[in-house]
N, C-alpha and C positions, 0 to 999 in steps of 0.2 A: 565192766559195769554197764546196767545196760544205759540206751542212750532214752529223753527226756521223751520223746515219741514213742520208744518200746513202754515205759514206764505208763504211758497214759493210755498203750491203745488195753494193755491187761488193765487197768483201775475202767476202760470204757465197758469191758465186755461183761464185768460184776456188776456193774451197775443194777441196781433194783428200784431207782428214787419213782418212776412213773408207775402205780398200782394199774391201771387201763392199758400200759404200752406193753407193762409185761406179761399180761394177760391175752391180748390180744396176740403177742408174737410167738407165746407158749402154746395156744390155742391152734395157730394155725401150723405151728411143726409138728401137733401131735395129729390134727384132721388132715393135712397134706391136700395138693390137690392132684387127681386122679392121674394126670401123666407123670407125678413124682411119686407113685406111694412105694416105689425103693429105696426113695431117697432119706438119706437121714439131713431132719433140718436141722439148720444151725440154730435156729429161736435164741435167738441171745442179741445184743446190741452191736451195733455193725462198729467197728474203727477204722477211722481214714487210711489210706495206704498211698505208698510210691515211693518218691525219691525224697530223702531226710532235705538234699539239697535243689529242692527245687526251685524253679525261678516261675511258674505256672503254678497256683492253686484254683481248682474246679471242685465250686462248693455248691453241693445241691440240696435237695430238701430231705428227704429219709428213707431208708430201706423201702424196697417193694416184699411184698406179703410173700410173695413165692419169687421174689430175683435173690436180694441181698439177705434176706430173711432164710432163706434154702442156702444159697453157699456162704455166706457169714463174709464176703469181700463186695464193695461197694458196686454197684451197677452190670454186675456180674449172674449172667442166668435168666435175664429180660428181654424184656425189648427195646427199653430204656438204654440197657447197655451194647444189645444189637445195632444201635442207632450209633450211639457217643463212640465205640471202640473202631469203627473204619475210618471214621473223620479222623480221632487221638492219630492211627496209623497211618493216616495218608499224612498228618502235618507234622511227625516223626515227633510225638508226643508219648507213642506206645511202640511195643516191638513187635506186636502183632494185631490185626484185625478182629480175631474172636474172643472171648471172655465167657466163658465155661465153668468153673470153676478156679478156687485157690489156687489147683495144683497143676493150672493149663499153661505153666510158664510165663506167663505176660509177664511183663514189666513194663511200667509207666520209664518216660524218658524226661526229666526237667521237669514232670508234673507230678501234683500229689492229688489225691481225690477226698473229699471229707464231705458233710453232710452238716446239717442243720441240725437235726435230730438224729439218733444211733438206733431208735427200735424203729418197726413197722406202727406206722399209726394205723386205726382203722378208716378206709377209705383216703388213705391217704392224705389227711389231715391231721396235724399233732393241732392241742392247743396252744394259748399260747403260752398257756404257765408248763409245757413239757418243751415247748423250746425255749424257753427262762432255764429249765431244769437242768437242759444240756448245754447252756450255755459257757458256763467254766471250763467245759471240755472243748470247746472248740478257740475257748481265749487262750489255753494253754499251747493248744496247738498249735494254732497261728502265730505265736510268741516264737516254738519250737524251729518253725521253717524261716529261720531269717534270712533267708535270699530270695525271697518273694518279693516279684515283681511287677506280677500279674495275679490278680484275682477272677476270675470267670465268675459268673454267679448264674445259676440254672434256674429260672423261677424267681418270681417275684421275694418268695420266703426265704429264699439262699441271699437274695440282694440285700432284703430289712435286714438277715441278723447278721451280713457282714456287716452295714451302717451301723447295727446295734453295736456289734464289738469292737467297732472305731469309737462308739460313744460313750461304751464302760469304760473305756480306756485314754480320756480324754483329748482323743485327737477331733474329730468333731464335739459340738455344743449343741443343748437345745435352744430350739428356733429362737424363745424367749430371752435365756441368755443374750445369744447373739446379735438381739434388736437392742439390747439392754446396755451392752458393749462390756458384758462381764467377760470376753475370752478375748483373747489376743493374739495379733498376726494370722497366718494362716488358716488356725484354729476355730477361726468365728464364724466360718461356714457350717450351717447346720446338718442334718436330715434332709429337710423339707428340699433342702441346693441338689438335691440327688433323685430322679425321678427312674422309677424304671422303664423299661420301653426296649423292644430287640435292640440291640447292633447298639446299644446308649455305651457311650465311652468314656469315663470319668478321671481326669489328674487327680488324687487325693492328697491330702496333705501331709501322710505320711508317704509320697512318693509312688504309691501301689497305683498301676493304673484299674481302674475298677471295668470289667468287660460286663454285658447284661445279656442273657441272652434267655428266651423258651426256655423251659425244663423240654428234655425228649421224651416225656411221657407219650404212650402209645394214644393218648389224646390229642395229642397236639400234633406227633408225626405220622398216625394215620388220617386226621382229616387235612393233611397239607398247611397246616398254620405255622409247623415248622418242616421246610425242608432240609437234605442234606449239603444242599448249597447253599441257604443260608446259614448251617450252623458251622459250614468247612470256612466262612468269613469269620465267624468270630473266633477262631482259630488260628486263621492267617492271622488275623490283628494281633491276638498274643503273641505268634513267630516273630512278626513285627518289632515289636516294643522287645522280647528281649535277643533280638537279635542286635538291637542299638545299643546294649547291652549288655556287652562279652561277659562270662560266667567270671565269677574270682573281679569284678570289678567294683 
């Protein structure tokens, strides 16, 4: 039978709910861009991947137009994932440094990879009613990996909609509640208690420690805003936490 993540990543790839996303991602696997026009794109909705039992989730923002959008596997075919797979490999997060395609062997080690949104947005930006849209998909998921220990979050957008899926699910409250003293124990810490910022390192109250770090958009790690020594820290930190940790604990 299959398992609760094979079941969700095939209901992610049918997906049609965003009229703009799918347009856009169909658009650009049929125009390609000149150093792929052999390639056949994926155009379809990206689904997270790794290990069912991880203790590391690294949730970022959305396919690139020609990375994840071209091989149809998250951060795979960019530069984006040029960046994130030597760090994964040096903190023995990954079995190998490059990311190629599907069928380049990698395997993620103790980590899963997922996204915010599953299509390419144009320019890089979904709205925010198409990450409302994908939303259910990645509450299920996270449900899915119950030995998560670590949350990474790439970008500011990977940060809000893990807070967001702590707050469909009521482990966080909003600010108002919690002035209001409508939640109780742990629970009353809102949103707002959670700020993003590199290297921000958060206890949550479901236990998850929350990591924040840059997205490695070739924005960010070619002008130096993120290095690969600052983002091989936010890594250490997750070895960290679940090394205090033992697996099956």
């Amino acid at each position: 039978m299959p398992s609760a993540l094979q079941v969700l990543s095939q209901e992610v790839i049918l997906c049609r709910l965003c009229p703009r996303l799918v347009e856009f991602r169909e658009a650009i696997g049929r125009e390609k861009r000149r150093a792929y026009l052999d390639h056949e794109y994926w155009a379809k909705p990206v689904p997270g991947f790794g290990d069912p039992q991880a203790r590391v989730v690294i949730l970022g923002l959305a396919p690139g137009a020609h990375g994840s959008n071209r091989t149809g596997r998250m951060f795979t075919g960019d530069s984006s994932g040029r960046f994130l797979y030597p760090i994964l490999y040096r903190t023995g997060f990954a079995s190998q440094p490059n990311a190629d395609s599907r069928s380049d062997g990698l395997r993620l080690l103790d980590a899963y990879i997922t996204a915010a949104v599953r299509c390419a947005p144009p320019q890089n930006k979904p709205t925010p009613r198409e990450i409302a849209s994908c939303a259910p998909f990645l509450d299920r998921e996270l449900q899915a990996l119950k030995r998560m220990r670590v949350l990474v979050a790439l970008g500011k957008i990977g940060f809000d909609a893990y807070l967001n899926h702590l707050q469909r699910n009521g482990v966080l409250k909003a600010s108002r509640q919690a002035k209001d003293g409508l939640a109780r124990g742990s629970a009353l810490k809102s949103k707002s208690a959670y700020q993003f910022a590199h290297g921000a390192q958060y206890s949550l109250p479901n236990g998850v420690i929350l990591l924040a770090s840059y997205h490695p958009s070739n924005q960010n790690t070619a002008t130096g805003k993120l290095t690969p020594a600052m983002f091989e820290q936010i890594f250490l930190a997750a070895r960290r936490v679940v090394s205090a940790h033992p697996a099956g604990l």
